[in-house]
N, CA, C and O of each residue as an XYZ file, in Angstrom:
840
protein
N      -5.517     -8.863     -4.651
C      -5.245     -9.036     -3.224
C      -3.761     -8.839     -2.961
O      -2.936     -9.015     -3.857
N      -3.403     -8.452     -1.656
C      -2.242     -8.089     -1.079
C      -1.343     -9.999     -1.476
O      -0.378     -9.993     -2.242
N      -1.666    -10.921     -1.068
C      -0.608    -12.234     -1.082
C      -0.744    -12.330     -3.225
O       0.098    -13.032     -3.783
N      -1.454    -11.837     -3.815
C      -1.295    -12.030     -5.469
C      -0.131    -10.966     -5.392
O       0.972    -11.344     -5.785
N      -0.262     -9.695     -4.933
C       0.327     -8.490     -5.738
C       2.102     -8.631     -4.928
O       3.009     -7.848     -5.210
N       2.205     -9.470     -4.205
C       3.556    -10.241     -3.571
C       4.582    -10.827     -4.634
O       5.808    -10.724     -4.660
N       3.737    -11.454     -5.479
C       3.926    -12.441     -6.519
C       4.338    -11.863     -7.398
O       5.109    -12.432     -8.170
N       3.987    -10.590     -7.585
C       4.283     -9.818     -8.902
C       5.637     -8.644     -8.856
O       5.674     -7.752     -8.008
N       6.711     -8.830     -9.919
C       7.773     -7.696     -9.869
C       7.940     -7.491    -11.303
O       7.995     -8.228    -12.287
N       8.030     -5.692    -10.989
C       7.913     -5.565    -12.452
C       9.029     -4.304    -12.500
O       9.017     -3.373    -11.694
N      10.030     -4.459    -13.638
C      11.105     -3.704    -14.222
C      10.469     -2.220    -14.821
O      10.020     -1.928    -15.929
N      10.604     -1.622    -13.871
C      10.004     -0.111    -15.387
C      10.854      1.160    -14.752
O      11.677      1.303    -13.848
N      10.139      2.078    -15.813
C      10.612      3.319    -15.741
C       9.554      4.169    -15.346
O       8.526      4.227    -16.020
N       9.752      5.009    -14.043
C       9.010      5.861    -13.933
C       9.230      7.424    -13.388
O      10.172      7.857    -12.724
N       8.290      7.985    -13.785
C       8.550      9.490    -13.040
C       7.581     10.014    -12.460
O       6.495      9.984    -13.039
N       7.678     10.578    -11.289
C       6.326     10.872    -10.568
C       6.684     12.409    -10.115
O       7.785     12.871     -9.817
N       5.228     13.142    -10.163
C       5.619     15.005    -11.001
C       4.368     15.307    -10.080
O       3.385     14.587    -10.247
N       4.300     16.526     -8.911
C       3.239     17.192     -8.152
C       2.256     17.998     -9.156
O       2.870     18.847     -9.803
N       1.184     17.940     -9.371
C       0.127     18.381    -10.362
C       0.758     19.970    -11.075
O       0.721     21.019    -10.431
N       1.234     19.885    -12.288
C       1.165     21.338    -13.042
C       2.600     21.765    -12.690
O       2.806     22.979    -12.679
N       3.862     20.748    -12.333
C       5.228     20.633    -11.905
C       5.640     19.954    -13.099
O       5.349     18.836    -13.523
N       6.782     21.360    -13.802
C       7.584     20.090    -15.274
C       9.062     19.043    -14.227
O       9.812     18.215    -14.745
N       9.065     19.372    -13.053
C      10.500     18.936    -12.930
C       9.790     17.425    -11.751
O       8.781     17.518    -11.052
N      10.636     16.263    -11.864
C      10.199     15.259    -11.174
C      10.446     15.063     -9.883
O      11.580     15.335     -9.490
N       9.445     14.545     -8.917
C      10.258     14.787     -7.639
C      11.224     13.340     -7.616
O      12.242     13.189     -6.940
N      10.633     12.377     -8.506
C      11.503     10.721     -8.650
C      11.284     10.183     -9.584
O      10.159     10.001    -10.048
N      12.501      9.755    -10.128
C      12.399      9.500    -11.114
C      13.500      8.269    -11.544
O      14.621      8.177    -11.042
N      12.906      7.263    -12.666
C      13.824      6.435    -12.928
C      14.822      6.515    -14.507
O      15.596      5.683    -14.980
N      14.469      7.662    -14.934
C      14.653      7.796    -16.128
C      16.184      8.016    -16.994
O      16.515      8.012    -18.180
N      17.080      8.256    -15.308
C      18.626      8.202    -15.727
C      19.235      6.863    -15.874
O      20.062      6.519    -16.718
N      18.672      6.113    -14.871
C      18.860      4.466    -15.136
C      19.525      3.761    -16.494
O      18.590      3.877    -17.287
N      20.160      3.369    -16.920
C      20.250      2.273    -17.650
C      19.674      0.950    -17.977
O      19.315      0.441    -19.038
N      19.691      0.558    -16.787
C      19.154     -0.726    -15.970
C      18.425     -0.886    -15.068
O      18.749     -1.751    -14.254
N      16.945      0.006    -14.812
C      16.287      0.002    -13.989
C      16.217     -1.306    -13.080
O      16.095     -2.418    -13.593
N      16.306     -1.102    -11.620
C      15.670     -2.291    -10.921
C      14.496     -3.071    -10.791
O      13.391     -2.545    -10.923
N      14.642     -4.378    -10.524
C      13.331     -5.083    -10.789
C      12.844     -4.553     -9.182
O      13.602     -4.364     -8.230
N      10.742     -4.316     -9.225
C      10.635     -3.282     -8.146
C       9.159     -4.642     -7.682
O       8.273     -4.960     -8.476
N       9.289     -5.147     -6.377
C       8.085     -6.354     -6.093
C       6.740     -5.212     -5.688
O       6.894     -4.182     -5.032
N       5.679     -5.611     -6.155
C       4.350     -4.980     -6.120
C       4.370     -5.336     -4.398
O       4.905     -6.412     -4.133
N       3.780     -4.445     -3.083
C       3.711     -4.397     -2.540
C       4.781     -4.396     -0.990
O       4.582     -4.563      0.214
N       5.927     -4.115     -1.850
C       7.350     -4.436     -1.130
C       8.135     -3.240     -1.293
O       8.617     -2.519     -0.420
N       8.199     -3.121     -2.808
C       9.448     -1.612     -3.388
C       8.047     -1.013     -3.979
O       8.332      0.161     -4.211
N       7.134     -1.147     -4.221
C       5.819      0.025     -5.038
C       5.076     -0.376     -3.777
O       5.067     -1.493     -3.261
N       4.725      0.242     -3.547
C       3.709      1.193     -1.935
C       2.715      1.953     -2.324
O       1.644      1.892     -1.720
N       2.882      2.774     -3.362
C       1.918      3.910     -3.268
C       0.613      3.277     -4.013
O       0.733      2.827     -5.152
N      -0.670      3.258     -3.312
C      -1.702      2.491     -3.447
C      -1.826      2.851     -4.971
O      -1.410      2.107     -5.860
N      -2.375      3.938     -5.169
C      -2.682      4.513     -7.146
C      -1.586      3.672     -7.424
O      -2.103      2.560     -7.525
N      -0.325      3.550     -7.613
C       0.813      2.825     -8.635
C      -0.069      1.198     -8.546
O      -0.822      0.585     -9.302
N       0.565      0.941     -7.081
C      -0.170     -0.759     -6.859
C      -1.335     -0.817     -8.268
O      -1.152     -1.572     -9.223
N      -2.205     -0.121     -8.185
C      -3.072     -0.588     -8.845
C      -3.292     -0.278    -10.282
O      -3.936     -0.975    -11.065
N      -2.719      0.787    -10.531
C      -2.707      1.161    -12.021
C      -1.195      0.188    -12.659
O      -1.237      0.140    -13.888
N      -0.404     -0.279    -12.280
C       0.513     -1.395    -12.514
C      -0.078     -2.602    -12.611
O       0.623     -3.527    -13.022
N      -1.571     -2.880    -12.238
C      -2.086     -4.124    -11.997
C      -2.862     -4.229    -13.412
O      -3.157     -5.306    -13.932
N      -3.182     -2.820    -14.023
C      -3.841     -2.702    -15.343
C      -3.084     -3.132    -16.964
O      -3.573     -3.852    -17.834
N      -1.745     -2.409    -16.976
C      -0.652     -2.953    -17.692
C       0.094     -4.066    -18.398
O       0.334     -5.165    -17.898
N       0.352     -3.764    -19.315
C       1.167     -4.984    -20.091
C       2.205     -4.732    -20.005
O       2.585     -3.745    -19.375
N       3.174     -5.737    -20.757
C       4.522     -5.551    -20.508
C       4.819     -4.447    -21.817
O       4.206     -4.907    -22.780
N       5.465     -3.281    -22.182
C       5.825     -2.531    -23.138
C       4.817     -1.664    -23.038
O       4.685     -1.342    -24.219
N       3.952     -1.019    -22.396
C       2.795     -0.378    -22.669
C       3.700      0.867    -21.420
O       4.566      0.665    -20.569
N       2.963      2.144    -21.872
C       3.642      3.167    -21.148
C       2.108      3.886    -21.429
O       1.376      3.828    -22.416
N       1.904      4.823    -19.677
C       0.806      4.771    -19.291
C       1.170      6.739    -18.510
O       2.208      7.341    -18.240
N      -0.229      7.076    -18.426
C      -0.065      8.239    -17.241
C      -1.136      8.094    -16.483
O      -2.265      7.702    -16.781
N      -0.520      8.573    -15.101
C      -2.032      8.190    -13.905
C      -1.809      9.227    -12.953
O      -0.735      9.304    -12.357
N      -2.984     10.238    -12.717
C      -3.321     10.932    -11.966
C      -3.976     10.849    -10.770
O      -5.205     10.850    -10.695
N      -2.911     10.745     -9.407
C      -3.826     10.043     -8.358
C      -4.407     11.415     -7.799
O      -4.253     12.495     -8.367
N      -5.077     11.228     -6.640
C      -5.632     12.315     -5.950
C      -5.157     11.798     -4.561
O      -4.928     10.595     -4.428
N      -5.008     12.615     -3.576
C      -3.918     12.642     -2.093
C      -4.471     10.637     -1.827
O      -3.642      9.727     -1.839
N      -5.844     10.445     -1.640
C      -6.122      9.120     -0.922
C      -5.587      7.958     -1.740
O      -5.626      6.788     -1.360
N      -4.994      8.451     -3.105
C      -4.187      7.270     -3.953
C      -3.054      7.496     -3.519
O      -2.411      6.483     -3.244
N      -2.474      8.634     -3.322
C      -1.132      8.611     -3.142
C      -0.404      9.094     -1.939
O       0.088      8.107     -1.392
N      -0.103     10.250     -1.248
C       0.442     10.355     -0.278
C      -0.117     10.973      0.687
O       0.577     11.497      1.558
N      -1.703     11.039      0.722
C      -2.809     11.342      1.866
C      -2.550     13.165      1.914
O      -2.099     13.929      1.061
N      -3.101     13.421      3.415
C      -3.471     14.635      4.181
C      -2.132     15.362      3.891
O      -1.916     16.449      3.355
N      -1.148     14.257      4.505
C       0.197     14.976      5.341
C       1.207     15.156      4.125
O       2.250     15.805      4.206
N       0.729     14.452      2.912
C       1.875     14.519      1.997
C       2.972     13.795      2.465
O       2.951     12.852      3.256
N       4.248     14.475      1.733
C       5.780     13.751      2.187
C       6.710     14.656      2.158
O       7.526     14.545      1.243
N       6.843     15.599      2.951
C       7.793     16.913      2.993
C       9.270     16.256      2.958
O       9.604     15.221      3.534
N       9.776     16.777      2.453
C       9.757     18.082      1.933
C       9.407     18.401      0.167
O       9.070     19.512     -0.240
N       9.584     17.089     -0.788
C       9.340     17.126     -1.646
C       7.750     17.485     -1.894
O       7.359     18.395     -2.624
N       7.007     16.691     -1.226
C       5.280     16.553     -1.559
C       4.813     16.909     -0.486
O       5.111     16.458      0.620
N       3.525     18.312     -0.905
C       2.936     18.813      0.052
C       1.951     18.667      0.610
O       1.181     18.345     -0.295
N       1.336     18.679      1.619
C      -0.202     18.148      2.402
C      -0.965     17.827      1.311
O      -0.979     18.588      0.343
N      -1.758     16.565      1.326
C      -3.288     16.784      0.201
C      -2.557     17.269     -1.454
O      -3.059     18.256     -1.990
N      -1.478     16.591     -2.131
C      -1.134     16.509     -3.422
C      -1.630     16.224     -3.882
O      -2.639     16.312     -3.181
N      -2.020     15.682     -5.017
C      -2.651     15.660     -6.280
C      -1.691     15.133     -7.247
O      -1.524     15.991     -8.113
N      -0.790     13.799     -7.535
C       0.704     13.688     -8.388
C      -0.039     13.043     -9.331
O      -1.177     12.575     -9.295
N       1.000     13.110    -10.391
C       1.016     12.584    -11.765
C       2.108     11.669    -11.701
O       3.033     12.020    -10.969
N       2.238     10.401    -12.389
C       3.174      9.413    -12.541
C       2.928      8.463    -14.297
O       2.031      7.727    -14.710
N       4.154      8.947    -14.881
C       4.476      8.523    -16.235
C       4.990      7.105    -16.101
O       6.183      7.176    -15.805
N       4.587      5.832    -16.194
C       4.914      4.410    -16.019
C       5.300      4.148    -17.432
O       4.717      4.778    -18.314
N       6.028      3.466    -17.672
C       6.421      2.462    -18.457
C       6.868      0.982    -18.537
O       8.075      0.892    -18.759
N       6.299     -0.066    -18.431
C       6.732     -1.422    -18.086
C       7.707     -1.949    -18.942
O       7.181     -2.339    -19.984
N       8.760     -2.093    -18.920
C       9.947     -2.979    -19.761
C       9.338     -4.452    -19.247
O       8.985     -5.092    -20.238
N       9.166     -4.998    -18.318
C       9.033     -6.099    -18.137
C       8.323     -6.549    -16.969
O       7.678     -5.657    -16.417
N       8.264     -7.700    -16.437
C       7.236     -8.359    -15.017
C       7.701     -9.894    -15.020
O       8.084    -10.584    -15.965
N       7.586    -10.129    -14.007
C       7.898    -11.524    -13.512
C       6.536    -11.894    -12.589
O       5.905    -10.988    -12.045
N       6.135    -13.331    -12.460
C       5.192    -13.790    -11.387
C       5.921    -14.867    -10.772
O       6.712    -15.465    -11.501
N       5.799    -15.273     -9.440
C       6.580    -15.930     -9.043
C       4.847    -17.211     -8.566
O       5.001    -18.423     -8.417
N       3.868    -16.728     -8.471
C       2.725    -17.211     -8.271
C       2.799    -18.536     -8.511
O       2.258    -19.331     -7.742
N       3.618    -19.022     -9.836
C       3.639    -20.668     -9.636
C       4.843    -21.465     -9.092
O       4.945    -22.689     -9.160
N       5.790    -20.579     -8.517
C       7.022    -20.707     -8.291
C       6.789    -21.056     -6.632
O       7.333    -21.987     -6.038
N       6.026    -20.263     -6.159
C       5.744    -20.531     -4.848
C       4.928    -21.861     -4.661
O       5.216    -22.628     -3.742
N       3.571    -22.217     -5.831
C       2.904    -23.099     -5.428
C       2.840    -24.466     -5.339
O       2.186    -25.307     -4.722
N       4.199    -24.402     -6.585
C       5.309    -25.971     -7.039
C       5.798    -25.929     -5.949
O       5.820    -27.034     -5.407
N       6.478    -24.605     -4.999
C       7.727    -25.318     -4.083
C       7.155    -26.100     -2.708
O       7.686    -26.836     -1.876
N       5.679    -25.515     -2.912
C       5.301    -25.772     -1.232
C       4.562    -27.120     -2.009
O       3.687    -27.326     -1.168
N       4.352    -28.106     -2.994
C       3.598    -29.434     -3.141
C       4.750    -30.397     -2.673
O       5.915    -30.069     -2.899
N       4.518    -31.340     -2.157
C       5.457    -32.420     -1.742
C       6.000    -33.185     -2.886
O       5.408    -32.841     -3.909
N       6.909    -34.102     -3.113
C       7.770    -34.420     -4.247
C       6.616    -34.911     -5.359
O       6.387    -34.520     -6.503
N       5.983    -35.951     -4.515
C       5.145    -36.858     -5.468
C       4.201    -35.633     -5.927
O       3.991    -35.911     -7.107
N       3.589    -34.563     -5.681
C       2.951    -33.947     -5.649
C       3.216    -32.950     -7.305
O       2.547    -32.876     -8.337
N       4.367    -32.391     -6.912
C       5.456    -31.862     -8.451
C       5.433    -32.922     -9.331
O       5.013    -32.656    -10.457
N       5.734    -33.915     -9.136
C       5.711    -35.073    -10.463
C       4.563    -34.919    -11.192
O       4.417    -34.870    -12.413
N       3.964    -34.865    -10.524
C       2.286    -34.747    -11.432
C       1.876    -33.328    -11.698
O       0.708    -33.218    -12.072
N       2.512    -32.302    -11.601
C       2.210    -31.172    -12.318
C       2.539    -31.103    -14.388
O       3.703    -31.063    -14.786
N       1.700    -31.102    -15.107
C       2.148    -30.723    -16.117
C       3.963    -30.431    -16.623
O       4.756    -29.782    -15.941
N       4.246    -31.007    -17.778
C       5.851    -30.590    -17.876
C       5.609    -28.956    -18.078
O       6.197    -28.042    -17.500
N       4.524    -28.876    -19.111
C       5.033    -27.346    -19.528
C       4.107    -26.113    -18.474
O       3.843    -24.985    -18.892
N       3.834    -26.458    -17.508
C       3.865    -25.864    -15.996
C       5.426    -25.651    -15.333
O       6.014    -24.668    -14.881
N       5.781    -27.060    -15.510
C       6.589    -26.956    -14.838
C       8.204    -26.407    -15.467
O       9.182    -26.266    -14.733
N       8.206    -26.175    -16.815
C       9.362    -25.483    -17.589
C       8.708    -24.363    -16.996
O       9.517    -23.960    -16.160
N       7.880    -23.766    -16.966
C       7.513    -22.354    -17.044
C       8.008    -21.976    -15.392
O       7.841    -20.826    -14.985
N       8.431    -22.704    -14.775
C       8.407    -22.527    -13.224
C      10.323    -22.562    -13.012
O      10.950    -22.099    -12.059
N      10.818    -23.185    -14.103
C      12.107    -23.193    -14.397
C      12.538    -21.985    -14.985
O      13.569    -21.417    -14.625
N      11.650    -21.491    -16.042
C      12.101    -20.286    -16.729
C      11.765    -19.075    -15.986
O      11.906    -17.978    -16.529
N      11.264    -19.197    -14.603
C      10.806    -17.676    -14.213
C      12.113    -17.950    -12.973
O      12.816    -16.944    -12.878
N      12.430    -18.783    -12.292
C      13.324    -19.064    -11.563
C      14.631    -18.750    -11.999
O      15.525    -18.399    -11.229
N      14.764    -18.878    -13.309
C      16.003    -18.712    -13.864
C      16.323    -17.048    -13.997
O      17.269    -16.360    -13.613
N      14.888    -16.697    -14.834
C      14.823    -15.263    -14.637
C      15.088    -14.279    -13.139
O      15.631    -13.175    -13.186
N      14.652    -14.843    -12.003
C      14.611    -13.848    -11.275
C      16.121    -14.512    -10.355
O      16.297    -14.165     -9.187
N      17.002    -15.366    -10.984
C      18.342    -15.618    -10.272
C      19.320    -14.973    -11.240
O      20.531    -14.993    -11.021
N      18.660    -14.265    -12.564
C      19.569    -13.591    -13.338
C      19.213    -12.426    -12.970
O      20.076    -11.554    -12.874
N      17.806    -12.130    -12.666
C      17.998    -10.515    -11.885
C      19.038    -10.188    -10.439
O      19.805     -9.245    -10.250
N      18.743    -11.240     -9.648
C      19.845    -11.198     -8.779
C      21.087    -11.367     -8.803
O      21.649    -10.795     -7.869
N      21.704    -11.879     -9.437
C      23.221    -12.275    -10.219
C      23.451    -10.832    -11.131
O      24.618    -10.463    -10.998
N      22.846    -10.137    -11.808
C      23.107     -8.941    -12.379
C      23.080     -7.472    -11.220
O      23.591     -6.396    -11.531
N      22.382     -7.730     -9.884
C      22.202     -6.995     -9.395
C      23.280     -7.209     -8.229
O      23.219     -6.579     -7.173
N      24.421     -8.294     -8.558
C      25.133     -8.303     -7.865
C      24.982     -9.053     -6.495
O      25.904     -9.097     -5.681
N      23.728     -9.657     -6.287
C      23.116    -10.394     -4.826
C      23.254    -11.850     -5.542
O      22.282    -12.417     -6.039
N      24.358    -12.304     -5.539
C      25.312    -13.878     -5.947
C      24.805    -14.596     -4.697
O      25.048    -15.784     -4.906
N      24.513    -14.533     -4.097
C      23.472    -15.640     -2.774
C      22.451    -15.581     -2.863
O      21.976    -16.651     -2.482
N      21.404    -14.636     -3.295
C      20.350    -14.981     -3.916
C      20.322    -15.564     -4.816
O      19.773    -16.652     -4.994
N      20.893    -14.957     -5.508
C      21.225    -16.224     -7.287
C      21.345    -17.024     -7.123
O      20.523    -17.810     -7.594
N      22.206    -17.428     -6.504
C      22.731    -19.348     -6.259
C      21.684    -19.754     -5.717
O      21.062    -20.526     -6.447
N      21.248    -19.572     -4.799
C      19.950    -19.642     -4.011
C      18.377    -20.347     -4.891
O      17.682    -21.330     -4.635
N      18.303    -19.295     -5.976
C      17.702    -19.534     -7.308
C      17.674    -20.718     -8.031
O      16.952    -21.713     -8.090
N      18.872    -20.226     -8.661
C      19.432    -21.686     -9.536
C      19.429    -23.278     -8.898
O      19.267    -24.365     -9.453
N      19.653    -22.947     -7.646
C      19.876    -24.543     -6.417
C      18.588    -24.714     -6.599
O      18.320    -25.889     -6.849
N      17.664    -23.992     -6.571
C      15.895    -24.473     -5.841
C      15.599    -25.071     -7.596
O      14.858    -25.985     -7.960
N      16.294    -24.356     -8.249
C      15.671    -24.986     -9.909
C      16.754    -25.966     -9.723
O      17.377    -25.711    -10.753
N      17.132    -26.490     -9.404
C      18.401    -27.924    -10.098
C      17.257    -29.194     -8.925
O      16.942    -30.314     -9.330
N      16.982    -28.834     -8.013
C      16.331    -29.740     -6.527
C      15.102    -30.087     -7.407
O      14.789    -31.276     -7.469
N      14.365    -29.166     -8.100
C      13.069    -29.298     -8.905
C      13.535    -30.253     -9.692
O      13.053    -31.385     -9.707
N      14.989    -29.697    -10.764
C      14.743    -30.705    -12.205
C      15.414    -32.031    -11.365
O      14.816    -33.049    -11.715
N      16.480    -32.325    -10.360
C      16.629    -33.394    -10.058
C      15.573    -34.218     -9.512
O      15.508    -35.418     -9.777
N      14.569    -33.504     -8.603
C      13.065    -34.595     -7.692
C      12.486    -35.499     -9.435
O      12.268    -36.698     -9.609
N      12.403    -34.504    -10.310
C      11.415    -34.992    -11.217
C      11.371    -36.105    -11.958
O      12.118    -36.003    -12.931
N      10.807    -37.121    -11.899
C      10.990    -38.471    -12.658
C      10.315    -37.817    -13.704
O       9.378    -37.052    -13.472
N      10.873    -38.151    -15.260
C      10.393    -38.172    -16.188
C       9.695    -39.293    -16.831
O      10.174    -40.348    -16.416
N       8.774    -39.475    -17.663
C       7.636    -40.363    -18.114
C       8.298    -40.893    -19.137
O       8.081    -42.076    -19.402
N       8.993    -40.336    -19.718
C       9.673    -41.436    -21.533
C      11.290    -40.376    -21.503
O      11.736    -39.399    -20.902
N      11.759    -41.476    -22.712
C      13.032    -40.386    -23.012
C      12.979    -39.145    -23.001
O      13.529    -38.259    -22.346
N      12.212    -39.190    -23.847
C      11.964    -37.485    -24.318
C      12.127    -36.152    -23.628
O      12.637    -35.080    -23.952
N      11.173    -36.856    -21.987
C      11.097    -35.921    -21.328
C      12.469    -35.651    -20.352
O      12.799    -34.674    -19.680
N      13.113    -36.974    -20.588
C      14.159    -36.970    -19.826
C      15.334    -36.451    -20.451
O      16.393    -36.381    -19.827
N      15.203    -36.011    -21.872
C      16.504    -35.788    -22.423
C      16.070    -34.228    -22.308
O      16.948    -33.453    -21.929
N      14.895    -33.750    -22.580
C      14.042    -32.353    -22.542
C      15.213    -32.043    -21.048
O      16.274    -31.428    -21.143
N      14.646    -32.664    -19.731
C      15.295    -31.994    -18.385
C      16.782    -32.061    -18.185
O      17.367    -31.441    -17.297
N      17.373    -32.867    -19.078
C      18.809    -32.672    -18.968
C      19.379    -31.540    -19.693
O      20.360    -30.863    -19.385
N      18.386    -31.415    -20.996
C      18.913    -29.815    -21.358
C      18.688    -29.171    -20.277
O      19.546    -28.998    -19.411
N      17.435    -28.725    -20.212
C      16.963    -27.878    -18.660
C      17.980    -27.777    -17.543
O      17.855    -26.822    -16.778
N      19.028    -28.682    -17.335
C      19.829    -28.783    -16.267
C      21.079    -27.749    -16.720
O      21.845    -27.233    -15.907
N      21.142    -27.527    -18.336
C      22.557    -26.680    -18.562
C      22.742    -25.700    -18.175
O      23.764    -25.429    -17.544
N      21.628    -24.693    -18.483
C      21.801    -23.360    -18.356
C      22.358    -23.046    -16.779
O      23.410    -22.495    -16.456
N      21.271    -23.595    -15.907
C      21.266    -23.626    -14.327
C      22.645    -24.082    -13.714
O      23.189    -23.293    -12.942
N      23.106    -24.986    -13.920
C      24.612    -25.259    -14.016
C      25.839    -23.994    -14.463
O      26.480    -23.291    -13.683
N      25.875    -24.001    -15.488
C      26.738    -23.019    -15.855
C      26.650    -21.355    -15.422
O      27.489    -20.455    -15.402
N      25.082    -21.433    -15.064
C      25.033    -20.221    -14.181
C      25.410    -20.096    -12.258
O      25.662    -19.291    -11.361
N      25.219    -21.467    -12.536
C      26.125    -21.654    -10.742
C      27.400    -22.105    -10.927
O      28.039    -22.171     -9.877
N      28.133    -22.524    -12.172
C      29.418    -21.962    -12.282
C      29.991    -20.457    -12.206
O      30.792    -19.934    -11.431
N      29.423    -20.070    -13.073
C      29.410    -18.341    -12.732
C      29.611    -17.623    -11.385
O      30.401    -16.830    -10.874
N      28.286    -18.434    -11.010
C      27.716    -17.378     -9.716
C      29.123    -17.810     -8.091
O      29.560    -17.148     -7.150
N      29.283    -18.919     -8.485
C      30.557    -19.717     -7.506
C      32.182    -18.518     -7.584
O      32.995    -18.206     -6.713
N      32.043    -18.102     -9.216
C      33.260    -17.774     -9.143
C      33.329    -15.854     -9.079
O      34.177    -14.966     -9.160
N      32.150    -15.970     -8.925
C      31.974    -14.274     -8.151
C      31.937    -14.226     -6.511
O      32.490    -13.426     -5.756
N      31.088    -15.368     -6.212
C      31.491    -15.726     -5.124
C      33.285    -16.406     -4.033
O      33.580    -16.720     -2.880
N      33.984    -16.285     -5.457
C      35.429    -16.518     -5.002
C      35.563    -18.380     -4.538
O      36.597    -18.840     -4.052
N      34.510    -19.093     -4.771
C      34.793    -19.587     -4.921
C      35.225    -21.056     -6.096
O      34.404    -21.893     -6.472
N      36.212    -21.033     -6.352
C      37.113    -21.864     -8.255
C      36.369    -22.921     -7.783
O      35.210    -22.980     -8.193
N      36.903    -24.106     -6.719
C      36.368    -25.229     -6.361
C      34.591    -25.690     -7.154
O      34.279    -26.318     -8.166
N      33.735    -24.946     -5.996
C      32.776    -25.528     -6.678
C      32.404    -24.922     -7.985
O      31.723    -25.657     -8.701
N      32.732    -23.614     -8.511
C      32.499    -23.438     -9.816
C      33.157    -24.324    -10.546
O      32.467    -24.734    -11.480
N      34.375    -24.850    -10.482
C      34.902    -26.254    -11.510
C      34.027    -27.247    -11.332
O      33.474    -27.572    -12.383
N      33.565    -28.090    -10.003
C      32.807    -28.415    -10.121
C      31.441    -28.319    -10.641
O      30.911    -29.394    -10.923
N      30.929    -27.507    -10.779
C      29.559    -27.447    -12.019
C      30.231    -27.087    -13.001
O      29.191    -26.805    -13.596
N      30.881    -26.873    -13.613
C      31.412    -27.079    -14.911
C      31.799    -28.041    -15.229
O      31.658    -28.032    -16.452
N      32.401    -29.313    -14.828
C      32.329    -30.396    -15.042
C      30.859    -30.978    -15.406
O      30.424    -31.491    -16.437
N      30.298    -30.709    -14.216
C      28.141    -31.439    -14.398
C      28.027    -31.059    -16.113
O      27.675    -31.837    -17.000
N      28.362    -29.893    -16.236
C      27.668    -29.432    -17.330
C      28.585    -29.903    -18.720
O      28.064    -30.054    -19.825
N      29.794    -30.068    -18.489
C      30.729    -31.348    -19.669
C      29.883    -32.558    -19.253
O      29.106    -32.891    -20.148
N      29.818    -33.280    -18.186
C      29.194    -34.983    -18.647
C      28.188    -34.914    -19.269
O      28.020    -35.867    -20.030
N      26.991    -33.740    -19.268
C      26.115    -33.718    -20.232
C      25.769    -33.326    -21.420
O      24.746    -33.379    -22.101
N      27.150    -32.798    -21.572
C      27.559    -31.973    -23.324
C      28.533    -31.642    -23.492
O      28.677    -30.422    -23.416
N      29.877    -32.549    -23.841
C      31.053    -32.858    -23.652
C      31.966    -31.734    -24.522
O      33.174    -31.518    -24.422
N      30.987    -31.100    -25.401
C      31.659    -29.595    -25.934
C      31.108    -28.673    -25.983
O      30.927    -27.991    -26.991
N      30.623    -28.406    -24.596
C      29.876    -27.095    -24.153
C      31.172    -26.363    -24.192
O      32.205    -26.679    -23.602
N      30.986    -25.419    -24.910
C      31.994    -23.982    -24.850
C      32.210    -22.990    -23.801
O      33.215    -22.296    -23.648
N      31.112    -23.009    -23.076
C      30.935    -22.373    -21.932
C      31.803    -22.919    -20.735
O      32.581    -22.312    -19.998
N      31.479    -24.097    -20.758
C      31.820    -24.796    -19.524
C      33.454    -25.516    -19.769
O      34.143    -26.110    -18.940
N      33.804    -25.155    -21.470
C      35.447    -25.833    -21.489
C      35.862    -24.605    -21.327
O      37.067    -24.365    -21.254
């Protein structure tokens, strides 16, 4: 469904070639660092949507749409002509789901407490992930943005025994020192010293953060 395939962004490489054409009309293949691309947002073309929905992460694929998979009657002039017929070489480096990221944020506090811990690391580690795609892609307000919604999570959460509580104070480092970071791309020293401090009271010879 269209609100699942929302949820889903996936990093790859691709090239998309008009039937019995060696040269590409697009292609991601000069890239270094391909962009992370959201299923139904940056991928549009119905055949991709769905042959991306088949895929693993590392698996490299070829898919032959016909015009009603891909760019209909009218085509897309000037590159693609009426009623095409394209070929597209996929390769997945990677994917993110944000599917539980959304469904933790919208439960009310008491509501998150009672989700599973290792639900809820996994909701930390995809958060973290997609505020390091934005922080690498240079969008430092999305990032921070990121990292804040994961620190609001690990701060709401009462933990059940030590354990779990010493478990979320690690959990609190990374996120910290990455909104130190993200503060001082943002120009601003202030609050990046400030989370670098957070992240000394909880590990007084973090290297990062001295």
């Amino acid at each position: 469904s269209k609100t699942t395939a929302y949820t889903l962004a996936f990093k790859l490489h691709f090239s998309g070639f008009i039937e019995y054409s060696d040269a590409p009309f697009e292609t991601t293949s000069h890239l270094k660092f391909p962009r992370m691309m959201k299923l139904g947002r940056d991928v549009t073309l119905y055949g991709l949507e769905l042959g991306l929905l088949t895929m693993k992460k590392g698996e490299f694929s070829r898919f032959l749409f016909k015009p009603k998979y891909a760019y209909g009657d009218l085509g897309c002039p000037p590159h693609i002509p009426p009623l095409a017929t394209v070929l597209y070489e996929v390769q997945v480096l990677d994917f993110l789901d944000s599917a539980q990221v959304d469904e933790l944020m919208d439960l009310s506090m008491e509501e998150q407490n009672n989700v599973p811990l290792s639900t809820f690391l996994n909701v930390l580690d995809t958060q973290r992930s997609f505020g390091n795609l934005c922080f690498n892609k240079k969008r430092y307000e999305d990032a921070r943005e990121r990292y804040k919604q994961a620190m609001t999570l690990l701060q709401n959460r009462e933990p059940v025994d030590e354990e779990e509580k010493k478990c979320l104070e690690e959990m609190k480092l990374p996120f910290l020192l990455n909104l130190s970071l993200t503060y001082l791309k943002l120009e601003k020293p202030q609050k990046a010293l400030c989370y670098g401090q957070k992240v000394l009271d909880i590990s007084p010879q973090n290297t990062k953060a001295l």
